[in-house]
C-alpha positions as CSV (number, residue, x, y, z in Angstrom):
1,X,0.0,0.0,0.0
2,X,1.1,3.3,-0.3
3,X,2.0,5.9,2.5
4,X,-1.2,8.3,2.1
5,X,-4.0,5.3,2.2
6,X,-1.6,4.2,5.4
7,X,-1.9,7.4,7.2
8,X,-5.3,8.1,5.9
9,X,-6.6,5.0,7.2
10,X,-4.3,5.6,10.8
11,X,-6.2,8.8,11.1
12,X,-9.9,7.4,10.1
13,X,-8.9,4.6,12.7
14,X,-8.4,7.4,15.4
15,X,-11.7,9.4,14.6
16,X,-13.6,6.1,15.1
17,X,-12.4,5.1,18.0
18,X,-12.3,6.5,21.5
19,X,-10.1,9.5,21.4
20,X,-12.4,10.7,18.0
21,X,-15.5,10.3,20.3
22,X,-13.7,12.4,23.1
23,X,-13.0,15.3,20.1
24,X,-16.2,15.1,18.5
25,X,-18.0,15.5,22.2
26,X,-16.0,17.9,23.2
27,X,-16.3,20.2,20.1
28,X,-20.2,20.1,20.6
29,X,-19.8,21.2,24.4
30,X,-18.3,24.1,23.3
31,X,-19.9,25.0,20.1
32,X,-22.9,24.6,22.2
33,X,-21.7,26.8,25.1
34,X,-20.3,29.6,23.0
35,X,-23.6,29.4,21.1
36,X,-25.3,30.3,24.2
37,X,-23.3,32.6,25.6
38,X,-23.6,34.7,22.3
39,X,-27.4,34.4,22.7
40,X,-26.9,35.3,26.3
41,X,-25.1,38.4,25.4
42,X,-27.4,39.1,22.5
43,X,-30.1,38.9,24.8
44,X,-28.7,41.2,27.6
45,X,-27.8,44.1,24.8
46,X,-31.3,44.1,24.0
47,X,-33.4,44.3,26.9
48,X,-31.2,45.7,29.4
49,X,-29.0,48.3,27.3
50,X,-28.4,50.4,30.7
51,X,-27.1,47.0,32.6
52,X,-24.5,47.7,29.3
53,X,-23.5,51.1,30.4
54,X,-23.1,50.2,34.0
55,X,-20.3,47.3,33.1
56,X,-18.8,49.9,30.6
57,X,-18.6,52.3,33.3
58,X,-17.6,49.7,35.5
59,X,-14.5,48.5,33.2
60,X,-13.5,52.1,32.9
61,X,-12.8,53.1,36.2
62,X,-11.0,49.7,36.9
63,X,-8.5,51.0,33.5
64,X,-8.6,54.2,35.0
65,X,-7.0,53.2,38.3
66,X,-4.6,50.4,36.6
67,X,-3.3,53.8,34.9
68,X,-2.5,56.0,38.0
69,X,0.9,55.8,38.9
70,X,2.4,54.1,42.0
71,X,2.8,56.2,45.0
């Protein structure tokens, strides 16, 4: 046989077995986690656009006093 069909079929071998399941699950725990948080974001910017302002505020004043100089 010839080296590509060798590692081709080393590599189908791994996606079907164990350690492919572990990847496959774990890419759907996070597809489906960042998918929510997006909606969850989504969701907060619509209905609560001055909860937005105060976390803007918030993350201002906490660059504002990283900025100050030491004593």
């Amino acid at each position: 046989m010839n080296r590509p069909l060798l590692k081709f079929r080393a590599r189908l071998r791994t996606l079907l077995g164990q350690r492919g399941q572990a990847l496959t699950e774990t890419g759907l725990l996070l597809a489906t986690l960042l998918g929510g948080l997006a909606v969850g974001g989504l969701w907060l910017m619509k209905t609560h656009p001055e909860m937005m302002n105060a976390i803007n505020s918030q993350v201002r004043g906490y660059y504002f006093m990283l900025s100050l100089p030491f004593p």
